[in-house]
C-alpha positions as CSV (number, residue, x, y, z in Angstrom):
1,X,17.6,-7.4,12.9
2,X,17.0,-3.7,11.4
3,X,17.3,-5.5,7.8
4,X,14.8,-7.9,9.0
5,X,12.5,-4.8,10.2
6,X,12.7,-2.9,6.5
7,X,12.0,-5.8,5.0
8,X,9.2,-6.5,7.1
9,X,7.8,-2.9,6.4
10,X,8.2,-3.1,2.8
11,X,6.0,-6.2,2.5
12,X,3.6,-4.6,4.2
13,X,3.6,-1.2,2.7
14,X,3.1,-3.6,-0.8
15,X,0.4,-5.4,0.6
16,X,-1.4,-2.5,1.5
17,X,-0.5,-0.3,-2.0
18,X,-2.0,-3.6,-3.6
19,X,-5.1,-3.7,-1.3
20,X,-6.0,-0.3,-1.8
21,X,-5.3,0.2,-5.5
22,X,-8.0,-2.9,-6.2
23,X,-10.1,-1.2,-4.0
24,X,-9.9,2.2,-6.0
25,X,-10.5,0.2,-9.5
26,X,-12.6,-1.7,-8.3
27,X,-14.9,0.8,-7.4
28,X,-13.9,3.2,-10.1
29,X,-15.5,0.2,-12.3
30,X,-18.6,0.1,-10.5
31,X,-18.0,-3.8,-9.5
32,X,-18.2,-2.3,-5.4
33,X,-18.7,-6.1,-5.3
34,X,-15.4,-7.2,-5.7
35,X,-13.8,-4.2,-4.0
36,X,-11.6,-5.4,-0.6
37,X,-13.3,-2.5,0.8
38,X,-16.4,-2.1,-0.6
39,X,-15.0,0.9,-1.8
40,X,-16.3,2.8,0.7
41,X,-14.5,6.2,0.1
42,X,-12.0,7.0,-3.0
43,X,-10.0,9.5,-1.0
44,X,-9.2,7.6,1.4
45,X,-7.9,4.5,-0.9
46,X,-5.9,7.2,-3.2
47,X,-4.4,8.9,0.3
48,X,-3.4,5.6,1.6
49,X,-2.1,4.4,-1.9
50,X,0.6,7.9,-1.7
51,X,1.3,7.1,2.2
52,X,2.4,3.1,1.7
53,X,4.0,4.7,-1.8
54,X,6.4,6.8,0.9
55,X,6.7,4.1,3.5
56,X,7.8,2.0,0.4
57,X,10.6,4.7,-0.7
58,X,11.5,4.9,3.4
59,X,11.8,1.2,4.1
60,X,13.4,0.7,0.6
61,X,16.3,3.4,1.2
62,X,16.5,2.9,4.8
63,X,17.2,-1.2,3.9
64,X,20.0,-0.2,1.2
65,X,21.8,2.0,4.0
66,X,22.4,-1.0,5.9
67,X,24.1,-3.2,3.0
C-alpha cells in the first residue's frame, strides 16, 4: 500500500508541474488563451512549479526506500 501511495503522489505532483509550467509559457507568450489558468498570476505558477518539483524528489526517494 505505501508504494501504491508514492506512486500515487508522484503522478500527481507531474500532473500538476505539467499544468503549471503550460500555464507560465503560456502566458509568458502572451497566448493567456491557451493558458490552463488563464495565467492569472506568474508567481504563483513558478511557486507551485518549485513545490510539486519537491513533492516529486519526496515521493520519488520515499518510493525507492521501500524497494
Amino acid at each position: 500500500m505505501p508504494k501504491a501511495l508514492c506512486l500515487i503522489s508522484l503522478v500527481a505532483s507531474i500532473l500538476i508541474v505539467v499544468l503549471f509550467l503550460l500555464d507560465a509559457a503560456a502566458g509568458m507568450l502572451g497566448m493567456t488563451d491557451f493558458a490552463p489558468l488563464r495565467s492569472a498570476n506568474l508567481t504563483m505558477d513558478i511557486v507551485f512549479v518549485i513545490m510539486a518539483g519537491t513533492m516529486i524528489y519526496l515521493s520519488w526517494s520515499t518510493y525507492r526506500e521501500q524497494r
